[in-house]
N, C-alpha and C positions, 0 to 999 in steps of 0.2 A: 504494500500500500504506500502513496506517494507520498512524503512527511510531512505535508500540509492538510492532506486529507486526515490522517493523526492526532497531529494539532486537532482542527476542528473538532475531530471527534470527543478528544482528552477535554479541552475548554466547554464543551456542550456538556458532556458527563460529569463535569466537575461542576457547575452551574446547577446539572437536575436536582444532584445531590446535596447542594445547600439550599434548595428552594422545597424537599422534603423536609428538610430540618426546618424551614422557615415555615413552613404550614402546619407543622404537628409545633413549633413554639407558640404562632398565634392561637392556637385551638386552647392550648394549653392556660395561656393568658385571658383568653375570652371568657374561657369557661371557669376560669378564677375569681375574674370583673363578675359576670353575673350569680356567680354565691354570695358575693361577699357584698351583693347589694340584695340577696334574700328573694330573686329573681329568674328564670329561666334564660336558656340561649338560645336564638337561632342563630344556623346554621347555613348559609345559602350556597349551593353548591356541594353537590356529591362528595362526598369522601374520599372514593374510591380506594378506602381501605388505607389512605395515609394517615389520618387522626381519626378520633371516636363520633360519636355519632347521637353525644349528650347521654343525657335520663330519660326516657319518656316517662317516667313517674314522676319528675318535675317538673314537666312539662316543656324541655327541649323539644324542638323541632329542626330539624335536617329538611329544605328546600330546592327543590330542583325541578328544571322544564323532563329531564328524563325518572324514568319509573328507577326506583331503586331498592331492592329488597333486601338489603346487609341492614337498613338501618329501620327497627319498628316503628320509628316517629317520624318516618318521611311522608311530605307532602309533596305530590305535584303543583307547580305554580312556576309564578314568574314574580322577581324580585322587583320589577317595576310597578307591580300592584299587591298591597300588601294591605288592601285595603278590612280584611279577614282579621285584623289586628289592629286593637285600640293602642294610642299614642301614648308611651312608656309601657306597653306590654313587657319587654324583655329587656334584662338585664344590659345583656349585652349580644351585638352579634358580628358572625364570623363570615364574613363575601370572600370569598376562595376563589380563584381564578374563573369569575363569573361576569364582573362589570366590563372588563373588553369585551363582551360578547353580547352585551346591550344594546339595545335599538336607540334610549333614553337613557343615560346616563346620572343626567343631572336628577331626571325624576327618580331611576334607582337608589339615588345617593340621597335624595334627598327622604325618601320611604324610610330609608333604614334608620337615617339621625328620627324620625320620626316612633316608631316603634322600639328603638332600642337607644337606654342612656350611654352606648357609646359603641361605636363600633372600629371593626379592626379588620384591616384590607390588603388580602396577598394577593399580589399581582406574578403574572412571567415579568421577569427583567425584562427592560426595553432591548439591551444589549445584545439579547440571544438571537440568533437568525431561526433559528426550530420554533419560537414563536410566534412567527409571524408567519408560518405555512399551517395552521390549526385552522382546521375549518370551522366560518362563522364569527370570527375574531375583528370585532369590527374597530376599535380602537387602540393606540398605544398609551399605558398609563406609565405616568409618572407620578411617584409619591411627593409630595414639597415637605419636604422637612420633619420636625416632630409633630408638626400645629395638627397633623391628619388630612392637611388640603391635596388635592390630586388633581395634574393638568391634564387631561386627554386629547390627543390627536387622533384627527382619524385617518383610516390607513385606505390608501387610494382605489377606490371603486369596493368598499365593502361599507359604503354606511348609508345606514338608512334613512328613509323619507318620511323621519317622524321628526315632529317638535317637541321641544318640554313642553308640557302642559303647567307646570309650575312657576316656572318664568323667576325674574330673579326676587321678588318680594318674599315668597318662599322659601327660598334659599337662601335669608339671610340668616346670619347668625352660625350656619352650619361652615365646617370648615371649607376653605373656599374652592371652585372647581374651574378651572379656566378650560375653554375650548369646548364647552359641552354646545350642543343644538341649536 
């Protein structure tokens, strides 16, 4: 194999494998936030058998557009309507490689500061080339800092012909998001 095809591969597989460790820490930390405010998590975003999958005696929930049978408190849905859920329901919640793949972003983001007192968001790295071949992958996220703000761009001929519906009055106060709809 030619030593650049190696490289990429070594730098991609080195990447997967701190971004496992980075999914199973925020679960870890979510699912802390929402005890220790006496509160359940969701979960948005299949597992896929990296991190758990909450209590459903607590009333965890695990979120996702596909069926998912590993976790007993899955719900089918979509993270842009979370309308199922009064404002401060949960604790805390966990967007797992789910918001690049949004039609509405700003509205996704803004759902979740809405039902949950705080949320925590793993993204693919921008850097990686293997993320931007995922099908359905319609924006690139960037984290801004500690504040929790996130810039999204979107990535050429995968975005959709939806608007916020929330528009920025909405969105205030939540950490800030540039480049959304």
């Amino acid at each position: 194999m030619p030593p650049l095809l190696l490289a990429i591969a070594a730098w991609e597989s080195a990447w997967w494998a701190a971004q496992k460790v980075e999914r199973r820490t925020a679960y870890a930390a979510a699912l802390a936030e929402a005890r220790s405010r006496g509160k359940s998590l969701l979960i948005v975003g299949a597992s896929d058998g990296e991190y758990g999958c909450g209590d459903a005696a607590r009333g965890d929930v695990v979120l996702d557009l596909r069926p998912d049978r590993r976790c007993p408190n899955h719900i089918v849905g979509n993270v842009e309507d979370l309308s199922r859920w009064r404002a401060g329901t949960f604790g805390a919640a966990l967007i797992s490689f789910t918001l690049e793949h949004t039609c509405d972003p700003a509205r996704a983001w803004a759902e979740l500061h809405r039902v949950a007192d705080r949320v925590f968001l793993v993204t693919p790295h921008p850097w990686r080339r293997s993320g931007r071949l995922l099908p359905g992958r319609r924006w690139t996220v960037y984290k801004q800092g500690n504040g929790g703000g996130v810039r999204l761009v979107p990535m050429d001929g995968k975005r959709c012909n939806v608007a916020s519906r929330y528009g920025a009055r909405a969105l205030a106060g939540l950490p800030p998001m540039v480049g959304r709809p």
